[in-house]
N, C-alpha and C positions, 0 to 999 in steps of 0.2 A: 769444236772443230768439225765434227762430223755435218753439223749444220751450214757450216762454210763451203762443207765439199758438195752437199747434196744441191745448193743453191748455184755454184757454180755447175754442179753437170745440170740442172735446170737450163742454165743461161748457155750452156757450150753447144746442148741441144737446142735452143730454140735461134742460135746466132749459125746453125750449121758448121761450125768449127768442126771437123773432125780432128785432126791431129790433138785439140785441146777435150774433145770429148773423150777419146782413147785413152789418153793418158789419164781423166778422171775415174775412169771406170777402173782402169789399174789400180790404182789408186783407192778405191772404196772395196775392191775385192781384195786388198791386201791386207788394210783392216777388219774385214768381217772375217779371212779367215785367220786372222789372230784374235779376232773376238770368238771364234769356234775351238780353238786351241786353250783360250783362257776358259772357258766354259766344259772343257771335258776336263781341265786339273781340278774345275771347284772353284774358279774364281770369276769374278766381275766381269763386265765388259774392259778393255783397253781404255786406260787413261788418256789424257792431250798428250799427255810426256810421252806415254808410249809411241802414240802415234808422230808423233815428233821423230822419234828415233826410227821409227819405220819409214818417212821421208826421208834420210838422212842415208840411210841404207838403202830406198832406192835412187838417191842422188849419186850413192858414190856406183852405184851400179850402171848408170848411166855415164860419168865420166871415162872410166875403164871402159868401157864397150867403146864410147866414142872414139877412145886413143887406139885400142885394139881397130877399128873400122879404118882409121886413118893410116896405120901403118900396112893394113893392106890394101890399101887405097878403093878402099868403098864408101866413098865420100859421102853420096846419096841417104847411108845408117847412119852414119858418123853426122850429118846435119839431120835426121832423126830424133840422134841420141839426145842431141845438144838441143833441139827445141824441147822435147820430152823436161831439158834439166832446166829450162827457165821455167816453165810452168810447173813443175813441182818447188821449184827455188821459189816460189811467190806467194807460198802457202806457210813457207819459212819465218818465222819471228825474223828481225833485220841480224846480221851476222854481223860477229867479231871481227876488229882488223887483226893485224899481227900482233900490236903494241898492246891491242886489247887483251888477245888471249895470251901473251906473255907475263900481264898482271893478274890476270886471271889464275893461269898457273903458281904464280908467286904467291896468290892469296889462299888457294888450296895447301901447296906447299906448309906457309907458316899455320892453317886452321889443326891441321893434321900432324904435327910436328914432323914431318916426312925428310928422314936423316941421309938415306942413302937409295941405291938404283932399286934392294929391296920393296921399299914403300912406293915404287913407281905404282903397282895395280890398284893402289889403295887412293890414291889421286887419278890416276885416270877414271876410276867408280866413281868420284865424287866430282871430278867435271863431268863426266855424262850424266851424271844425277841433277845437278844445279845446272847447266848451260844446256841440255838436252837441244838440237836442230840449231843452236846459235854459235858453231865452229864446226871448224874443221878441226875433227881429230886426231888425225893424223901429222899434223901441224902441232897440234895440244901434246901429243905423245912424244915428239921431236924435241919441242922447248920446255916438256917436265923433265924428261933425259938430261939435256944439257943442264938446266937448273939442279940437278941431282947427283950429276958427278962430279 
């Protein structure tokens, strides 16, 4: 992945895109200093799945901001935010529908024998393990609840 991104701010720069060089550059700084953070514990560089997960978190960080933007009516960040979240959304594996990640959760559900609202964290770990950047999890957290009570 990291070669996906380096190739892209390549092409963001040489097309003058700013808005999509910016967000690249976030974007490659966010991973290096989680590659600075894995490196002072004693471990690796950051895997894809990690950096999946780093996409994902700064996806939802963009959506909140954008909502936040719009109910103060500063539209101008709020369509910022919202470009900022297609161009990280692009870098995404394709995402789950609803139906999908409601089977999804059902198949974690039965892997795990997960009996009641207890064994919720114990399925939510194991779809962010397996589906890592392919849901929304917050959606995933809602229909493992429901599926649980």
């Amino acid at each position: 992945m990291r070669d996906t991104f380096n190739a892209a701010l390549k092409d963001a720069l040489k097309s003058g895109d700013k808005r999509r060089l910016a967000t690249l550059r976030l974007i490659t700084a966010a991973i290096k200093d989680r590659d600075i953070n894995a490196r002072t514990e004693g471990k690796d560089a950051v895997s894809d799945a990690e950096i999946l997960q780093i996409l994902s978190k700064m996806i939802k960080q963009r959506r909140e901001s954008a909502t936040t933007y719009e109910e103060a009516g500063r539209l101008e960040l709020a369509t910022q935010e919202r470009e900022e979240l297609e161009i990280i959304e692009g870098f995404l594996p394709k995402q789950l529908g609803d139906a999908e990640v409601e089977a999804a959760c059902r198949e974690i559900i039965a892997d795990l024998g997960a009996e009641g609202l207890k064994d919720m964290g114990k399925c939510m770990g194991a779809l962010k393990e397996k589906y890592a950047g392919q849901m929304d999890f917050a959606q995933a957290s809602k229909s493992v609840k429901d599926l649980l009570s």
